[in-house]
N, CA, C and O of each residue as an XYZ file, in Angstrom:
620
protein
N     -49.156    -77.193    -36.584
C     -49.573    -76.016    -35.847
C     -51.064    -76.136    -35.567
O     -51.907    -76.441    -36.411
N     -51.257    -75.906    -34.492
C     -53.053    -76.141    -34.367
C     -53.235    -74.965    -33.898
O     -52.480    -74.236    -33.255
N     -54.631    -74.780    -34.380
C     -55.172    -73.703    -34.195
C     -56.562    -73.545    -33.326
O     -57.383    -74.430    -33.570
N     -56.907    -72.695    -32.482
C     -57.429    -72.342    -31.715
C     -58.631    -71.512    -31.463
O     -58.295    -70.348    -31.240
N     -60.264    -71.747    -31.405
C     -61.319    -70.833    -31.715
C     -60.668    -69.694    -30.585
O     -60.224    -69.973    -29.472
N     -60.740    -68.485    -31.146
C     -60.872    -67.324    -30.389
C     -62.013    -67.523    -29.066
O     -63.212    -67.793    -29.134
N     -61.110    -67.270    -27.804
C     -62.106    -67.276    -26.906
C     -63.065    -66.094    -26.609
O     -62.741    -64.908    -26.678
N     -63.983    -66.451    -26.353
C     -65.302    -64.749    -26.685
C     -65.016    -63.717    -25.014
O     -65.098    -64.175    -23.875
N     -64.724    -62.457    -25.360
C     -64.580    -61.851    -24.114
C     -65.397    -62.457    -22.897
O     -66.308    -63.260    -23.101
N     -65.196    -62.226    -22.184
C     -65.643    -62.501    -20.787
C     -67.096    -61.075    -20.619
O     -67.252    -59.926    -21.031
N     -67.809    -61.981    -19.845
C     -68.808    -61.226    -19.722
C     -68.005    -59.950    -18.942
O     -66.821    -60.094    -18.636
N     -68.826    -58.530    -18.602
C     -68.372    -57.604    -18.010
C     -68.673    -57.696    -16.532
O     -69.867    -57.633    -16.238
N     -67.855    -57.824    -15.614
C     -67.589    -57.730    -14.658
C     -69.078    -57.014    -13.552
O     -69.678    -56.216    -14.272
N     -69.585    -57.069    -12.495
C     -70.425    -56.218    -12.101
C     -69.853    -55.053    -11.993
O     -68.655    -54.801    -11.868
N     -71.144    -54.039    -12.068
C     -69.696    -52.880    -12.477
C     -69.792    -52.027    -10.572
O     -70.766    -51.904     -9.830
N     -68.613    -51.692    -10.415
C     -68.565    -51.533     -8.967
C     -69.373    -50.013     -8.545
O     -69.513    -48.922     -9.099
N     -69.800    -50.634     -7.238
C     -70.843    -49.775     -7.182
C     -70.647    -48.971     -5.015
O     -69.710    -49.529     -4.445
N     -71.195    -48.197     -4.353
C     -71.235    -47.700     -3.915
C     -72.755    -47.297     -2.835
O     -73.374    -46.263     -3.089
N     -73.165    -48.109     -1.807
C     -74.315    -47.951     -1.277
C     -74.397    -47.183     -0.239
O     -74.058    -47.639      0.852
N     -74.882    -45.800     -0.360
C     -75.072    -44.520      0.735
C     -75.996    -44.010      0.902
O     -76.792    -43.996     -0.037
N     -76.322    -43.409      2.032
C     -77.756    -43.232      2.784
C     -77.457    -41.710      2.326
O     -76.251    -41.520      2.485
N     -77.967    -40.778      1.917
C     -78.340    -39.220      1.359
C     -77.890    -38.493      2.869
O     -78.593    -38.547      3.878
N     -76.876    -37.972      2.797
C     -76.844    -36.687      4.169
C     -77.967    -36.048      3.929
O     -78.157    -35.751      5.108
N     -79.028    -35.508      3.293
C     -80.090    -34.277      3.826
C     -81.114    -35.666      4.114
O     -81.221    -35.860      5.325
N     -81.945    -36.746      3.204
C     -83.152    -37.276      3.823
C     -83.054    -38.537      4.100
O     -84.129    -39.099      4.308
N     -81.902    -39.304      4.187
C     -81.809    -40.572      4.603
C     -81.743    -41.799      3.637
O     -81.334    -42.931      3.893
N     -82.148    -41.400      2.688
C     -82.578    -42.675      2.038
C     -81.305    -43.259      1.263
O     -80.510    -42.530      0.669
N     -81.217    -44.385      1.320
C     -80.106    -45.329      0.787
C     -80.133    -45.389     -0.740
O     -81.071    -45.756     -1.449
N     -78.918    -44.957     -1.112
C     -79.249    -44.616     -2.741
C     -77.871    -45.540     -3.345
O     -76.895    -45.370     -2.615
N     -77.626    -46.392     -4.417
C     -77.070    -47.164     -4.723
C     -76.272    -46.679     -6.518
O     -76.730    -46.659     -7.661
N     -74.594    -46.282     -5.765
C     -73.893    -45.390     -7.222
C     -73.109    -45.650     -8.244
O     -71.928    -45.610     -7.901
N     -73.235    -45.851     -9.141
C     -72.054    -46.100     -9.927
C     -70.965    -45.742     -9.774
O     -70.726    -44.534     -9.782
N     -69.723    -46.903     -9.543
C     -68.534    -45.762     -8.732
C     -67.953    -45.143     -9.936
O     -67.243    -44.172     -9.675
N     -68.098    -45.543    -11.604
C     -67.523    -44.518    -12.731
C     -68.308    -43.112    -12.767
O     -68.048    -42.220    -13.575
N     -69.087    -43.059    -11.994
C     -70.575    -41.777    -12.288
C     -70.294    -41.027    -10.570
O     -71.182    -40.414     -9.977
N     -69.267    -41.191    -10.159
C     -68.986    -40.866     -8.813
C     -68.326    -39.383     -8.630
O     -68.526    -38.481     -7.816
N     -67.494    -39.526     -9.693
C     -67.060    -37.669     -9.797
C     -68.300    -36.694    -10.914
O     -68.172    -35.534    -11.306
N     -69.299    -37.540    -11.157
C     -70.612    -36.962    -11.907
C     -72.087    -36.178    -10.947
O     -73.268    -35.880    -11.122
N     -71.105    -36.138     -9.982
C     -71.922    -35.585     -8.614
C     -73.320    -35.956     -8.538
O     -74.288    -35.200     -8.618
N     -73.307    -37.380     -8.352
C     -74.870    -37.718     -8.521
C     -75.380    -37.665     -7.354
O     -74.730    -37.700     -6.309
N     -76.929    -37.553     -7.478
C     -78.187    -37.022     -6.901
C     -78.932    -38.179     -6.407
O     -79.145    -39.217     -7.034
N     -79.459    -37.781     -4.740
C     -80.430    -39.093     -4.294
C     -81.785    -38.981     -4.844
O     -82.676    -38.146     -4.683
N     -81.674    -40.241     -5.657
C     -83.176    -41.015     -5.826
C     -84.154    -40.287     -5.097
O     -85.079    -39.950     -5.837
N     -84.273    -39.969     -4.079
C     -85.307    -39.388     -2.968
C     -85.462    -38.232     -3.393
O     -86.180    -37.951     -4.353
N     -84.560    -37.123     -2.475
C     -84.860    -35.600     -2.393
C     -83.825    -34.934     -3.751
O     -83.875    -33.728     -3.992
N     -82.867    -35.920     -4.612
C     -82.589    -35.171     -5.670
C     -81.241    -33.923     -4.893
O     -80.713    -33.023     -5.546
N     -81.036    -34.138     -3.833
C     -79.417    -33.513     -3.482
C     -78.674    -34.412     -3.562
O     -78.815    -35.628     -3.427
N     -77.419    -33.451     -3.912
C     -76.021    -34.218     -4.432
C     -75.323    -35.037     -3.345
O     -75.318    -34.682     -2.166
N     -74.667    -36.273     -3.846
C     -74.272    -37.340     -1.897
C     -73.184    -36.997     -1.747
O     -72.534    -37.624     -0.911
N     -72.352    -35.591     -2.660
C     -70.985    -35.225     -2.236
C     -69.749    -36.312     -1.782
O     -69.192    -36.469     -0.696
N     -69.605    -36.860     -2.840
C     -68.686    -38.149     -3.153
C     -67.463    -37.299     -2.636
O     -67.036    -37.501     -1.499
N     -66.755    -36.116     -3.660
C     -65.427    -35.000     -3.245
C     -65.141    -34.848     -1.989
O     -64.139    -34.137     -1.921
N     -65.460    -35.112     -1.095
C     -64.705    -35.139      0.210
C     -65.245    -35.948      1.463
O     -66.473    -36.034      1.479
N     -64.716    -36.435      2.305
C     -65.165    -37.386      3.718
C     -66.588    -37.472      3.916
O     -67.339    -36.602      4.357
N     -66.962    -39.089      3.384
C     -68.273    -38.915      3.804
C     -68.762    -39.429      4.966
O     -68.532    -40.533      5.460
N     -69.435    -38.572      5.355
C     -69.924    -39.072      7.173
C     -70.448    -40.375      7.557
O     -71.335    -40.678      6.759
N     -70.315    -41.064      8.235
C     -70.670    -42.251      8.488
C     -71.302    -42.166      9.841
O     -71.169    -40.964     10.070
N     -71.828    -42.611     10.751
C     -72.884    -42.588     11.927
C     -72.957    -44.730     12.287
O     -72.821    -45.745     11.604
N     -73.250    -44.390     13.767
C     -73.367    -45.744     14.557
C     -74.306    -46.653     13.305
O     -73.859    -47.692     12.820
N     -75.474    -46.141     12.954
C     -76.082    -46.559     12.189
C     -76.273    -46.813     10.416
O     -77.204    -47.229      9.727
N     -74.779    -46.291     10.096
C     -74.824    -46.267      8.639
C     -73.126    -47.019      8.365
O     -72.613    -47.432      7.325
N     -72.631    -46.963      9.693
C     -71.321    -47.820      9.072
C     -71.124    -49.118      8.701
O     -70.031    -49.402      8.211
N     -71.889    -49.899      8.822
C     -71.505    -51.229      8.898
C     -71.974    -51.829      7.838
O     -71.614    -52.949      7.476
N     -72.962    -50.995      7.163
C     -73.729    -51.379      5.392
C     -72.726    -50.607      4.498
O     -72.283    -51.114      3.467
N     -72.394    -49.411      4.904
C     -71.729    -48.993      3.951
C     -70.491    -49.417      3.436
O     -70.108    -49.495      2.269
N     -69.640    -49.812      5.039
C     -68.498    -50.693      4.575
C     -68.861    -51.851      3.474
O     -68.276    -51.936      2.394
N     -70.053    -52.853      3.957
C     -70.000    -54.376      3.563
C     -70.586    -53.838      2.141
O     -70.509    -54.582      1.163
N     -71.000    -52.922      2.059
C     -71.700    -52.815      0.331
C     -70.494    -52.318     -0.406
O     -70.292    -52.709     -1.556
N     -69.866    -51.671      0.052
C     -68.759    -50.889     -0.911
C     -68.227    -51.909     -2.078
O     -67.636    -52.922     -1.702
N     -68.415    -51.680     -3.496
C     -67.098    -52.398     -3.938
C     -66.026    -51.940     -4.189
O     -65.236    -52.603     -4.861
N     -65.658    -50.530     -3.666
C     -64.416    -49.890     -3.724
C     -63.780    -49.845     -2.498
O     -64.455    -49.915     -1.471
N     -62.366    -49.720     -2.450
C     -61.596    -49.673     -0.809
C     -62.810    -48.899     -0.160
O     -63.831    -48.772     -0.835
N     -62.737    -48.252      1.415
C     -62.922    -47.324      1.715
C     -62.067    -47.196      3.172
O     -61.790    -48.025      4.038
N     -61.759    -45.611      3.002
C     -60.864    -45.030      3.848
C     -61.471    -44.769      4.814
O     -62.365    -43.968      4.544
N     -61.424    -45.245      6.588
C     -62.552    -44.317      7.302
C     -61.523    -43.878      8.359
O     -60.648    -44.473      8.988
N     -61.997    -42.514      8.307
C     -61.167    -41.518      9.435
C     -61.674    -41.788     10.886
O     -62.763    -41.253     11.094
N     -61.223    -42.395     11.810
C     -62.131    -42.403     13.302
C     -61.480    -41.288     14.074
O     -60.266    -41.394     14.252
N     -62.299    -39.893     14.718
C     -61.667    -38.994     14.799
C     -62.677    -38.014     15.603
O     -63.832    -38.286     15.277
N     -62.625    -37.129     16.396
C     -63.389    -36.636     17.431
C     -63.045    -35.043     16.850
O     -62.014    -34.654     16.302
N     -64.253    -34.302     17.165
C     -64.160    -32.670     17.024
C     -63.178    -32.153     18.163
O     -62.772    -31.013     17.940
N     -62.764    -32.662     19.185
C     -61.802    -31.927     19.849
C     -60.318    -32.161     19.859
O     -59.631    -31.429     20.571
N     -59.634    -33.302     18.992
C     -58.781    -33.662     18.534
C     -57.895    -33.072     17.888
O     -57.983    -33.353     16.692
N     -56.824    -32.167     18.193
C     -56.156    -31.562     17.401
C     -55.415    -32.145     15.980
O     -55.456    -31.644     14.856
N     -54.624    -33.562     16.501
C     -54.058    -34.191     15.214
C     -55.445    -34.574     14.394
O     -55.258    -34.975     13.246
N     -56.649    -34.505     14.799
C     -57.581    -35.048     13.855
C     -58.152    -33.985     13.148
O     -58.604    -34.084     12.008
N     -58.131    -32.926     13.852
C     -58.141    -31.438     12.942
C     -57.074    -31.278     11.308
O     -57.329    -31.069     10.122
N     -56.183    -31.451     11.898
C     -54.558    -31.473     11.005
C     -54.958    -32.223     10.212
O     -54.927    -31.890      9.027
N     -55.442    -33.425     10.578
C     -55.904    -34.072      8.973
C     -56.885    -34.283      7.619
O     -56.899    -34.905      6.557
N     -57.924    -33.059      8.619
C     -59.232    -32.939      7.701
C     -58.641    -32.671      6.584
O     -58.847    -33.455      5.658
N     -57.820    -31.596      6.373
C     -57.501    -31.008      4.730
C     -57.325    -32.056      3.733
O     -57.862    -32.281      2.649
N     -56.170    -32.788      4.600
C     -55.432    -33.992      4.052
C     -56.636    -34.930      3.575
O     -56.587    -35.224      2.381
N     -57.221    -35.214      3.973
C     -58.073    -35.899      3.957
C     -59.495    -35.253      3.115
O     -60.078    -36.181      2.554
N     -59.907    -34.449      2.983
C     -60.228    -33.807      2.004
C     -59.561    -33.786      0.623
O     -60.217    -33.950     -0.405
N     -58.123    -33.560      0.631
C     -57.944    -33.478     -0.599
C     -57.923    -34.436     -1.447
O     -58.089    -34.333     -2.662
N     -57.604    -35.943     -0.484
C     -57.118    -37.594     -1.007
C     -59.025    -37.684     -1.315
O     -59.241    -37.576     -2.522
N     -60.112    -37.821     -0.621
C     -61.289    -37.787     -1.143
C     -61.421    -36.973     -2.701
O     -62.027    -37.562     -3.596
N     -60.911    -35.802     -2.926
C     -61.430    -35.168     -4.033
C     -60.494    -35.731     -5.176
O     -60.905    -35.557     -6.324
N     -59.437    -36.303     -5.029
C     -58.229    -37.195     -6.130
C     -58.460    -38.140     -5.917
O     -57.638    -38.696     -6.645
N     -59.136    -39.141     -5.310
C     -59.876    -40.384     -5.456
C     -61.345    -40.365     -5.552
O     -61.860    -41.370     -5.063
N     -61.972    -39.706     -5.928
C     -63.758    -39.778     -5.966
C     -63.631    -40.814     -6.893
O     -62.588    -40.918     -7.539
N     -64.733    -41.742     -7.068
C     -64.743    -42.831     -7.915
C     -63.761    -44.083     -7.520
O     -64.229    -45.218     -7.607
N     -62.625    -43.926     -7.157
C     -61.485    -45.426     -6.863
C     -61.439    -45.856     -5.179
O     -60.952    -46.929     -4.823
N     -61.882    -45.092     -4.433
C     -61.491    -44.721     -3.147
C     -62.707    -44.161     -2.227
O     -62.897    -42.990     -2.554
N     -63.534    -44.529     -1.275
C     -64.170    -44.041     -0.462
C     -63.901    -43.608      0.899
O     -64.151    -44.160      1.970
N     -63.239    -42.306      0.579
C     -63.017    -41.481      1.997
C     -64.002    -41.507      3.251
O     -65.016    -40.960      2.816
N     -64.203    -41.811      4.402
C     -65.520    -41.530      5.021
C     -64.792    -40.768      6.300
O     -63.601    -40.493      6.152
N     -65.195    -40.543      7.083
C     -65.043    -40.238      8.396
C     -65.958    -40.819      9.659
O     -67.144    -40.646      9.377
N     -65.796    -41.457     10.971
C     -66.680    -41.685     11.951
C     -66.155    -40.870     13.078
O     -64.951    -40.919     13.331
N     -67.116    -39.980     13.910
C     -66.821    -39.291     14.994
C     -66.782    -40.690     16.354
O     -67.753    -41.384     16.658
N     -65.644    -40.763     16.851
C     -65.621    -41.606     17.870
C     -66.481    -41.467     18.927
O     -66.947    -42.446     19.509
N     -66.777    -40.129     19.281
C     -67.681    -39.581     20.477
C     -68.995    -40.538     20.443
O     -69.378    -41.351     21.284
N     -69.644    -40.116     19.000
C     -70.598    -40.205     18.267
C     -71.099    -42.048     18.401
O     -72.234    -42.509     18.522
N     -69.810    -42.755     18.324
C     -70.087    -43.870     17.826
C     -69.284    -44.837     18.664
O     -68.515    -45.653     18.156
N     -69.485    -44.720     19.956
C     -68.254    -45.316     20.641
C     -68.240    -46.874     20.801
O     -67.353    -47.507     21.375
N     -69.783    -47.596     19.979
C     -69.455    -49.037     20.171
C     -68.891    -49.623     19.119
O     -68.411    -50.757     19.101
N     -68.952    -48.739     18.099
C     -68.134    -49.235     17.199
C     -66.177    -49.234     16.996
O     -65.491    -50.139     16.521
N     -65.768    -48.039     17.487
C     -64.515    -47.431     18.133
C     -64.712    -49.270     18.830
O     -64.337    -50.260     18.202
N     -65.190    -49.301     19.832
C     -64.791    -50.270     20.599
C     -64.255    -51.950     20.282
O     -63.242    -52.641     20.390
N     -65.837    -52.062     19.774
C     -65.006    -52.817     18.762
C     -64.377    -53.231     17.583
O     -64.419    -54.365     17.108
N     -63.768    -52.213     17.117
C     -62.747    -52.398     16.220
C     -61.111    -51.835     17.136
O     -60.071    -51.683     16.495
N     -61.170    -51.638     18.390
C     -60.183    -51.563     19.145
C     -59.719    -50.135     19.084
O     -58.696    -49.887     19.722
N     -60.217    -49.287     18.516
C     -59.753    -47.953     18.526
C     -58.991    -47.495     20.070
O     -59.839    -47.403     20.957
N     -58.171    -47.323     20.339
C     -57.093    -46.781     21.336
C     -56.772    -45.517     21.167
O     -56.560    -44.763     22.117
N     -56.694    -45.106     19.733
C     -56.014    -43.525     19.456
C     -56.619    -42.982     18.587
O     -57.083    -43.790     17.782
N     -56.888    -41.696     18.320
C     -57.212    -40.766     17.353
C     -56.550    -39.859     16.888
O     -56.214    -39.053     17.757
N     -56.081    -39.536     15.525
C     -56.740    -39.848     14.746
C     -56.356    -41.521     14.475
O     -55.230    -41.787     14.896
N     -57.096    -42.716     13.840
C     -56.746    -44.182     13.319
C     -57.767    -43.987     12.143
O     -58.973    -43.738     12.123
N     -57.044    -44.146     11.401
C     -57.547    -44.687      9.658
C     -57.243    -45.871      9.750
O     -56.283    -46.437     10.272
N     -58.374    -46.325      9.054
C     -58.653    -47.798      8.789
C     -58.957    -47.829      7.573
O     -59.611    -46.842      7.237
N     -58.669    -48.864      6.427
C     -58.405    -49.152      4.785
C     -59.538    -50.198      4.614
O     -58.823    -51.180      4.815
N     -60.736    -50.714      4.399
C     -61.817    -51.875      4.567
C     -61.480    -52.270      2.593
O     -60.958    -51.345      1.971
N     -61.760    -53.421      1.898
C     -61.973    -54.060      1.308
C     -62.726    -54.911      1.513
O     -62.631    -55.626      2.511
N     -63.915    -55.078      0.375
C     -64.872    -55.756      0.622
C     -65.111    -56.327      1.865
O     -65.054    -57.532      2.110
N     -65.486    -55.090      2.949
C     -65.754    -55.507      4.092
C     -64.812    -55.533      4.991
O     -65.085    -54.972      6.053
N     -63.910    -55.957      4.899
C     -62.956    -56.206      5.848
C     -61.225    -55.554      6.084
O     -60.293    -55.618      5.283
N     -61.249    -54.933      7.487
C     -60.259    -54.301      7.762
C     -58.748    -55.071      6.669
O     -58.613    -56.265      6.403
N     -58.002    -54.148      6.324
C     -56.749    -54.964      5.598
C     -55.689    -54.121      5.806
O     -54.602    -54.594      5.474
N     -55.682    -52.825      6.334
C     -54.938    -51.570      6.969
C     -55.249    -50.866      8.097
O     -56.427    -50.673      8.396
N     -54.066    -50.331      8.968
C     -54.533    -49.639     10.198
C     -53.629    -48.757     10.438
O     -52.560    -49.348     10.284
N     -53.435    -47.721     10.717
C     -52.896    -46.673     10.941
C     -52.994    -45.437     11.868
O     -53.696    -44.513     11.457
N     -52.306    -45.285     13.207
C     -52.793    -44.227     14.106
C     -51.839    -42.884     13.566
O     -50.725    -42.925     13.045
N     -52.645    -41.752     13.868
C     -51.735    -40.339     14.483
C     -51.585    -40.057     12.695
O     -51.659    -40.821     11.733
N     -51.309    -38.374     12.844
C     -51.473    -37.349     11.470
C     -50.638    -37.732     10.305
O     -49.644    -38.446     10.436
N     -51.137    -37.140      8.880
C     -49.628    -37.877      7.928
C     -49.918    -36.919      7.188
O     -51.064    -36.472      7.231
N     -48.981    -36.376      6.345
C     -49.035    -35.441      5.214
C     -49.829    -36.370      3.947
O     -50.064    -37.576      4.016
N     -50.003    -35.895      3.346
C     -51.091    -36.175      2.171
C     -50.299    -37.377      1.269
O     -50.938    -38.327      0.816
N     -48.566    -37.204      1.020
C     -47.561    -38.265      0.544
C     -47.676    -39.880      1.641
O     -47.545    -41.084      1.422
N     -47.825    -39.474      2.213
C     -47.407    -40.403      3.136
C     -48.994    -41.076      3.440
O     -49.129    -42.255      3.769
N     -50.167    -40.115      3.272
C     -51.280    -41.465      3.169
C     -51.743    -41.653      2.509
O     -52.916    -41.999      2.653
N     -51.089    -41.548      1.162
C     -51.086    -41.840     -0.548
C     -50.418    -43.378     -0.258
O     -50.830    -44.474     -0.639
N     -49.443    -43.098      0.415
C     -48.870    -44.353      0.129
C     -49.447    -45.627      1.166
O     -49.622    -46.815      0.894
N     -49.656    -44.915      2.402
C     -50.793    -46.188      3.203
C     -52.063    -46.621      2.217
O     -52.094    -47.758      1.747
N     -53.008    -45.744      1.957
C     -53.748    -46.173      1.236
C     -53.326    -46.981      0.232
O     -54.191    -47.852      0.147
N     -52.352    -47.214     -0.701
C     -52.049    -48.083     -1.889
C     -51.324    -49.104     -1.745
O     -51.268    -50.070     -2.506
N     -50.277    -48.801      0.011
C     -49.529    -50.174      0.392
C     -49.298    -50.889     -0.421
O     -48.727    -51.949     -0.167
């Protein structure tokens, strides 16, 4: 029988983290995604970055936030005059506040941001899109009850 030195744990993993620009002063603040339902506060002005529900994304803040994420993130592409995109705020609110920490809900106004819509091919609204480290891996057009984009999101 031979025996075997115990192998020594593995170092700890980086621990996954979350890079967002502060809705009130801009500044890019970098989160612990376990400290994510701990309603933390920007570095800067010290207001909360409201992890609990859809966080806004802009022409100018989507494309870091995706590639920094180390958690999925969910982004709603979706216009204020959109009725099915109305229908899904709740929904979408509520999957943000039962995933804070595992899951980054965001939202982009298509109006708002139409070169990006463009190229990522946006055709319809509402389209959720699923990003992993960066890169699209889900796509999904038109409204869903809260069951049903439990289960897109986890595919």
């Amino acid at each position: 029988m031979t025996h075997h030195a115990p192998v020594p744990d593995a170092p700890p993993a980086a621990e996954a983290h979350l890079t967002l620009p502060c809705a009130f002063c801009g500044r890019w603040n970098r989160i612990a995604a376990a400290r994510a339902a701990d309603r933390p506060k920007c570095g800067e002005c010290g207001r909360p970055m409201l992890l609990d529900r859809p966080f806004p994304l802009t022409a100018d803040t989507f494309h870091r936030v995706i590639a920094e994420s180390a958690l999925p993130v969910l982004v709603d592409f979706h216009a204020d005059w959109c009725g099915p995109c109305k229908m899904m705020a709740p929904v979408l609110d509520e999957l943000a506040a039962k995933r804070v920490g595992a899951l980054l809900v965001a939202k982009l106004d298509t109006d708002r941001a139409p070169g990006i819509s463009q190229a990522l091919g946006i055709r319809g609204i509402p389209t959720l899109i699923r990003f992993d480290a960066g890169r699209e891996t889900r796509r999904q057009s038109g409204a869903m009850p809260l069951r049903q984009l439990e289960a897109f999101v986890d595919g």
